[in-house]
C-alpha positions, 0 to 999 in steps of 0.5 A, spaced: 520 268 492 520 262 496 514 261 500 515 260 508 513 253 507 518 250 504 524 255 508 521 251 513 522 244 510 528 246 508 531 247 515 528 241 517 531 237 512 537 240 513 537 238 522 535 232 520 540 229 516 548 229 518 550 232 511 547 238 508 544 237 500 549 237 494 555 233 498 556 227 495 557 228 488 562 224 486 561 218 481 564 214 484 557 213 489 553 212 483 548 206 482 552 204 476 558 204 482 554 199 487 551 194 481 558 193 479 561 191 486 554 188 488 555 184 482 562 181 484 559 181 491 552 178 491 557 172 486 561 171 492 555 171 497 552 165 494 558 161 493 559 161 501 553 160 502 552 154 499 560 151 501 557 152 508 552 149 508 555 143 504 560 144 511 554 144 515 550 138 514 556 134 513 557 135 520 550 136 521 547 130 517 539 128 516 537 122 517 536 121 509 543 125 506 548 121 503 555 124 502 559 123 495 566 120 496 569 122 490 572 126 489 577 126 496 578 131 494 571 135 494 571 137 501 578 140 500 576 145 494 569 147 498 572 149 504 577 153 501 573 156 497 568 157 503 573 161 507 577 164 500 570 166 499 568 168 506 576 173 506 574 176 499 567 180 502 571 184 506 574 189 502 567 188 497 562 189 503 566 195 505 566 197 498 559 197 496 557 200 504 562 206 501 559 207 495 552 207 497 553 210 505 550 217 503 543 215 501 543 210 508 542 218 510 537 221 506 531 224 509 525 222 509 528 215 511 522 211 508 518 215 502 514 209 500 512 201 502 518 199 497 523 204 500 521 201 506 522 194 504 529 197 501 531 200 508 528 193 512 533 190 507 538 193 509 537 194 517 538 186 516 544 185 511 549 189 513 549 187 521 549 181 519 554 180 513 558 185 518 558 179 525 558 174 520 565 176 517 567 178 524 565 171 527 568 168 520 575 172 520 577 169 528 574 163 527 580 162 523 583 165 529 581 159 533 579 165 538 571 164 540 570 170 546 563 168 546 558 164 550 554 161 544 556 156 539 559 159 533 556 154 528 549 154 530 549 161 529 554 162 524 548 158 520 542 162 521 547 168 520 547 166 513 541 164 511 539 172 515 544 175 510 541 171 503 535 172 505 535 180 506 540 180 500 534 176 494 529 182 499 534 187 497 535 185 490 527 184 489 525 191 491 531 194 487 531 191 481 530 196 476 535 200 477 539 194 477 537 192 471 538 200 468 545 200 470 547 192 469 550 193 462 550 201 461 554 206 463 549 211 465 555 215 471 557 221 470 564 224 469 570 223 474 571 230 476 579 232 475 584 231 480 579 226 484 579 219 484 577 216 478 572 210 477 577 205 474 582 207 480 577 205 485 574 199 482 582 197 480 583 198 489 577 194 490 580 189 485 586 188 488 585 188 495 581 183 494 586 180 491 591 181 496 587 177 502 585 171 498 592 170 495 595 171 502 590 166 505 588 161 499 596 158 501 593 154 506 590 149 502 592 152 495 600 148 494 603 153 490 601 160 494 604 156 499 610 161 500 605 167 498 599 166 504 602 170 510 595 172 512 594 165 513 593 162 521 595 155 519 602 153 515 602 146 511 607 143 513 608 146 520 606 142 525 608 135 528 610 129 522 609 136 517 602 137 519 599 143 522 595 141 529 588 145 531 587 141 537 593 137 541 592 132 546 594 136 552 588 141 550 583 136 549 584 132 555 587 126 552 592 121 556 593 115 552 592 109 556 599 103 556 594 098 555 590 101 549 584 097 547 579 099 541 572 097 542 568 094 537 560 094 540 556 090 534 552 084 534 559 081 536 562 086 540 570 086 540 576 088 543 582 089 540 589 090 543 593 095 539 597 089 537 591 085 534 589 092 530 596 092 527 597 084 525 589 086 521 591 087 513 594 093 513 592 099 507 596 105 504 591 111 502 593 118 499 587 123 502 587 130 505 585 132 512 581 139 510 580 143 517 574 148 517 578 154 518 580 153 511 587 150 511 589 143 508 594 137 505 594 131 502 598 125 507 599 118 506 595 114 511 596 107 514 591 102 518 586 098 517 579 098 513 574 100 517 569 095 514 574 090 516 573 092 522 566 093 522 565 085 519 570 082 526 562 084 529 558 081 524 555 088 522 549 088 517 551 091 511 550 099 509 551 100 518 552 107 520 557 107 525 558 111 531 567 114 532 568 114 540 574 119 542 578 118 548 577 126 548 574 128 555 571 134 553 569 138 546 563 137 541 566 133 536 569 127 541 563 123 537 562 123 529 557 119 525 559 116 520 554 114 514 554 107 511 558 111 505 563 114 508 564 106 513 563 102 507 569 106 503 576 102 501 579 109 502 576 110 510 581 107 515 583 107 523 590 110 521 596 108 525 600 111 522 601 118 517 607 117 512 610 112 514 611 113 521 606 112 527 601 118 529 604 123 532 600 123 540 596 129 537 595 128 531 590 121 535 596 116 536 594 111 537 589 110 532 585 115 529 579 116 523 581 117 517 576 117 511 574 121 504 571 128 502 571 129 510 571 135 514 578 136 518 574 135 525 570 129 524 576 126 523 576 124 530 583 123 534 584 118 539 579 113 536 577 109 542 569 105 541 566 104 534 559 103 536 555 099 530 548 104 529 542 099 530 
């Protein structure tokens, strides 16, 4: 006879918790399940954490960081990656929130200090990977219906996210280690959704948002990526546009002058800048939000310039915009980046004068660079003491 004791725990347990005791029985919520997904997902994870914070130093560098310029391609291949990535842990988060859902219920919700530390972890992963995903997707959308900035939190985001992912690992791992390599799930029951059908879905739409997107800056998916906010090749001269002129305030005076604040401070007509020696470079613009293409870029060296002022070598240099508002008006440009053969102030984008928003008159245009700091509407180039 069961004592009154346990009848009494028994309806406790059952009050307390949503689903009564047997009703996930399913394999496919077994932890061999969540450690094949988790290994898929935690791979992901650290790849776009640690493409975004290449991206983010770039564009918030520290006095001793020194960038590589080659290959010009290299911010090209780390923000796609970011945001391929950053769209492939949709479905994987998704999946492995649905395949461990039921023990996020289990009572009593702590049992231990390290089931503690477990629930702690998770309390702090998935709203974060959730908001960070959300934030991330409209992002790419251009569509930023909050107050605070989206790259200072989009940063702490992620380090919350790693950082509760290595605390969950930590307290998990021998169950992980137990179910990494053998096959210790139970037999799909008959008629229900097997375990290879499940993880063959996972697969495949996970597939299918990083083909429809990774157009955008992958030429050959081009046609494919119609998931993607931004079309290569659809735009003014061929190129897509984030931020035209008319949105960034910018009227472009008939009697344009570039200001050069050095040692020997000039100004130069649009005139005296065409009649400098004039190069030809092959480099891609690489947006942040994931898109990107190569162009043919005409104009003048920036250290050419930076010597017209008598600059002393290895010189940081502040790019001025004509912009009137926005955060990326001003750009830091390291000596690496100043002192290249390939960083230009273009005039013109294959051949033909820049379109006004694409930064006609002159715009900024330099290797392995984010699309952002490549400043538009170059107007003062400021020699850094």
């Amino acid at each position: 006879m069961t004592s009154p004791g346990r009848v009494r725990a028994a309806i406790t347990r059952s009050r307390l918790s949503p689903f009564r005791p047997g009703a996930f029985s399913s394999a496919l919520h077994h932890p061999r399940i969540a450690v094949l997904i988790g290994r898929v997902l935690g791979a992901a994870i650290i790849v776009c954490f640690l493409t975004g914070l290449y991206s983010h130093f770039l564009q918030n560098p520290q006095p001793w960081m020194v960038f590589p310029t080659r290959p010009t391609w290299l911010y090209r291949l780390s923000q796609g990656l970011h945001v391929a990535t950053g769209t492939a842990l949709i479905p994987l988060v998704l999946a492995k929130l649905w395949t461990v859902y039921p023990r996020l219920f289990a009572w009593p919700p702590v049992r231990s200090w390290a089931h503690g530390l477990e629930r702690m972890s998770i309390a702090l992963f998935v709203p974060a990977v959730l908001l960070q995903l959300f934030m991330g997707l409209l992002n790419t959308l251009k569509w930023y219906p909050w107050p605070f900035t989206f790259r200072t939190l989009h940063f702490w985001l992620a380090w919350i996210i790693v950082g509760s992912l290595l605390l969950h690992i930590s307290v998990k791992l021998p169950i992980i280690s137990r179910h990494w390599s053998s096959d210790g799930t139970p037999r799909d029951r008959p008629g229900g959704w097997t375990r290879r059908g499940f993880l063959t879905t996972i697969a495949a739409a996970t597939a299918a948002v990083v083909v429809t997107t990774v157009g955008q800056t992958v030429t050959p998916l081009r046609r494919a990526a119609l998931l993607a906010p931004r079309q290569p090749g659809v735009g003014p001269q061929g190129f897509p546009v984030n931020r035209t002129a008319k949105q960034a305030g910018v009227v472009v005076p008939t009697a344009w002058r570039l200001h050069l604040d050095g040692p020997t401070p000039r100004t130069l007509t649009l005139a005296d800048v065409t009649a400098l020696p004039q190069h030809e470079v092959r480099l891609p613009i690489a947006c942040v939000d994931g898109w990107s293409q190569l162009g043919r870029w005409g104009g003048v060296r920036i250290k050419d310039l930076l010597a017209l002022t008598d600059a002393p070598p290895g010189s940081t240099v502040r790019v001025v915009s004509a912009e009137t508002t926005g955060s990326y008006r001003v750009s830091r440009l390291g000596p690496e980046f100043a002192y290249d053969d390939l960083t230009l102030l273009a005039l013109r984008l294959n051949g033909e004068v820049l379109h006004l928003d694409h930064g006609y008159p002159a715009r900024l245009i330099a290797p392995a660079r984010p699309g952002v700091l490549q400043t538009k509407w170059v107007e003062r180039l400021e020699v850094l003491p």
